[in-house]
N, C-alpha and C positions, 0 to 999 in steps of 0.2 A: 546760604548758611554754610560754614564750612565748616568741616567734619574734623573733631578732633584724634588727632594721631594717638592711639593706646601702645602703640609697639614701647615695648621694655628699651628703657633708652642705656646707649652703649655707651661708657667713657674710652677715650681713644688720647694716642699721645703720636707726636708728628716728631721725626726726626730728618731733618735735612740740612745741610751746612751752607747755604743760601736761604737770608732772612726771609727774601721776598717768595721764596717758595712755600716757605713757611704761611707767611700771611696772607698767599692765595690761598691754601688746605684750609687756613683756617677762617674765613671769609666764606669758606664751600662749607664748610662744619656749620657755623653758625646758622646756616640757610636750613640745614636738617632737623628737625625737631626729636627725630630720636637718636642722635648724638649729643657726645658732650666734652668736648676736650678739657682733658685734666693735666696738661702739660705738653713742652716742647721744647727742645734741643736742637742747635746748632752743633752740639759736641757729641757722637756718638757714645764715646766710654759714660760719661757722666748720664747720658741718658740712662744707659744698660742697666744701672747702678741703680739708675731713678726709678725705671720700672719694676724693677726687680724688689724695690721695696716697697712699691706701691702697683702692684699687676694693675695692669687693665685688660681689656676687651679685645680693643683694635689697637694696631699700629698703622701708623703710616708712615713707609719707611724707605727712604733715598736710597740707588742703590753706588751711585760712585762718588764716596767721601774722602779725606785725606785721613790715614790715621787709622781709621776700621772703617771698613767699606760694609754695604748693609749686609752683606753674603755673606761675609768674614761677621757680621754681628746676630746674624742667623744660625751661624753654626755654634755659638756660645750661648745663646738667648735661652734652651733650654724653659720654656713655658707654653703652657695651653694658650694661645691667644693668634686670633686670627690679625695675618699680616696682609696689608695691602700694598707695594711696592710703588714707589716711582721714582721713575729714569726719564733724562733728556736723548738715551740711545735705544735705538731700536731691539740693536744684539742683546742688549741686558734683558729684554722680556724674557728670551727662553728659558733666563736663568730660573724663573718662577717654577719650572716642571721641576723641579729639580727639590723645592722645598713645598709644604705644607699649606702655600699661600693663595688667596680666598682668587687675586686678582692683580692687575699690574696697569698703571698708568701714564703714557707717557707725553713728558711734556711736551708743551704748556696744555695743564690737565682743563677744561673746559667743564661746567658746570653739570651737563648732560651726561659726559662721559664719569665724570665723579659720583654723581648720583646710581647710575647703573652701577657701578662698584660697591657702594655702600647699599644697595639694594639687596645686591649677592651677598653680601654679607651677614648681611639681615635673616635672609632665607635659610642660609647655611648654618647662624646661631638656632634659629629655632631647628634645624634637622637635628642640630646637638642637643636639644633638650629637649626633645622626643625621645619617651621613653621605647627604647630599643628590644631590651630583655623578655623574654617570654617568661610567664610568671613572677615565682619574686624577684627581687633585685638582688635578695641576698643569697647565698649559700653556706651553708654549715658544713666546715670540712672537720676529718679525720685527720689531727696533727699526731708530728712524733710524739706528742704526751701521751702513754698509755690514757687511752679511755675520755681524751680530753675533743670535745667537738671545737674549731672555730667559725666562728663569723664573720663573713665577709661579703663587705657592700663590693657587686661585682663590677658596679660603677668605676672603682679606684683601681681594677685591674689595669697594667701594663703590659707584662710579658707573662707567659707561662713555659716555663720550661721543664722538658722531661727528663727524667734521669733512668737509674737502672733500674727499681723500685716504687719510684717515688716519684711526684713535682712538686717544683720551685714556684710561689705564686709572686709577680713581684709587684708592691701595690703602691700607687704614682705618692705616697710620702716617704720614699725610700725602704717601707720597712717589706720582710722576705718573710714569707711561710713555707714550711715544707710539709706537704700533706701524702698522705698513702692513699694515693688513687693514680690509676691510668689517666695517661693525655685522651685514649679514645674516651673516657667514661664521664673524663669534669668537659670533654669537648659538645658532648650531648645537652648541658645544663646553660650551655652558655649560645647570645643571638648572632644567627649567621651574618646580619647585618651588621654588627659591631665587634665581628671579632672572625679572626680567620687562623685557618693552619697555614701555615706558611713553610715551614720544614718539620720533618719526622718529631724533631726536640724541642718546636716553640709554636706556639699559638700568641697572635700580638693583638692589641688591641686598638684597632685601625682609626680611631680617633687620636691617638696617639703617635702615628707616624709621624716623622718631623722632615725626613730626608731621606732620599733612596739615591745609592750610588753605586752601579751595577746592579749585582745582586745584592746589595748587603741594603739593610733596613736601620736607618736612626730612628728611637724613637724619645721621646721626650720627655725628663726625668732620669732618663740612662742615656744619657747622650756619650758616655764612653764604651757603651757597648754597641758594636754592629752585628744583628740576627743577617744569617743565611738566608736567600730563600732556596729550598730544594729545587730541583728539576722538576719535579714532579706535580710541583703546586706552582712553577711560573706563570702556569696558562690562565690559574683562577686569581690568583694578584694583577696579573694584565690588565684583565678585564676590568677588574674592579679600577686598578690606576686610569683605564682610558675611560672611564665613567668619568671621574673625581679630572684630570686634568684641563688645564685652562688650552680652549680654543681662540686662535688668533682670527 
């Protein structure tokens, strides 16, 4: 008897500018019962555009294209969605430390080695939807309104920055609160797991990182902004980076 699969099945979209690359990912896709491809591109721009109006889950994403290469499409892609990479070059895999990405395959991708991929995947979605937060989700802060409390699902948090006075909440649908509380006081309310200080002025929200280049932190949703990280907190982002990065 064989055991039917309950995993929450993923829709995924494959971008690579070689058809037949395409029709192997997608020949491995249909072999997974909890996958589902909801499209695919040979043209990267036109992809970007595609996903972007229609999110999905997964990508799978070529990394040396004519026109926008997958790096060069990673740094404009600006969304929550786990990427899985593949290259015919060896040197393109370390580019993966570099961005947000679950895993990297390289060609000619083999069955065994695709399924370990989307396996990780799999693992790493549910880590993301495991709730995190100690106690509620929400928090009620104290805005510039006289007397006025808000609400805030702390799920949708992004950055938090500190000012003179005050913090800046910024939450992943663009929109900014400014509330009268200390960063040590709203840092007490919020999970060490899902969220970190990083400099004196900003606490991020580590599901959100998209890209780290030196010291400076992209994260997703503000992808024109680059967070510091202090001196002082490099040793505890490290850590956490050498947790979260991909071994060869």
């Amino acid at each position: 008897m064989i055991k039917e699969d309950t995993r929450q099945r993923m829709s995924c979209f494959v971008i690579d500018d070689e058809e037949h690359a395409i029709d192997l990912l997608t020949h491995h896709i249909g072999k997974v019962p909890f996958l589902e491809l909801v499209g695919s591109s040979t043209e990267p721009v036109s992809a970007l555009s595609a996903i972007k109006a229609k999110p999905v889950d997964l990508l799978f994403l070529d990394v040396q294209m004519p026109y926008l290469t997958g790096i060069e499409l990673l740094n404009v892609l600006n969304m929550d969605v786990q990427v899985v990479l593949t290259t015919a070059y060896t040197e393109y895999a370390l580019t993966g430390y570099e961005f947000a990405v679950v895993d990297y395959l390289l060609k000619p991708i083999s069955f065994d080695r695709f399924l370990q991929a989307v396996n990780k995947v799999q693992n790493h979605q549910d880590n993301k939807n495991e709730v995190e937060l100690p106690g509620s989700p929400y928090l009620f802060i104290k805005t510039d309104r006289k007397g006025k409390l808000f609400k805030i699902d702390v799920s949708k948090i992004v950055i938090i920055e500190g000012l003179k006075n005050y913090i800046s909440i910024y939450l992943d649908h663009g929109e900014r609160i400014i509330a009268f509380i200390t960063m040590k006081e709203i840092e007490k309310h919020l999970s060490k797991t899902a969220f970190m200080r990083i400099h004196k002025s900003y606490i991020i929200a580590l599901k959100h990182v998209r890209a780290i280049e030196g010291n400076q932190i992209r994260l997703a949703y503000y992808p024109q902004r680059s967070i510091p990280i202090g001196n002082i907190f490099k040793d505890a982002f490290s850590a956490w980076l050498d947790k979260k990065t991909l071994s060869r």
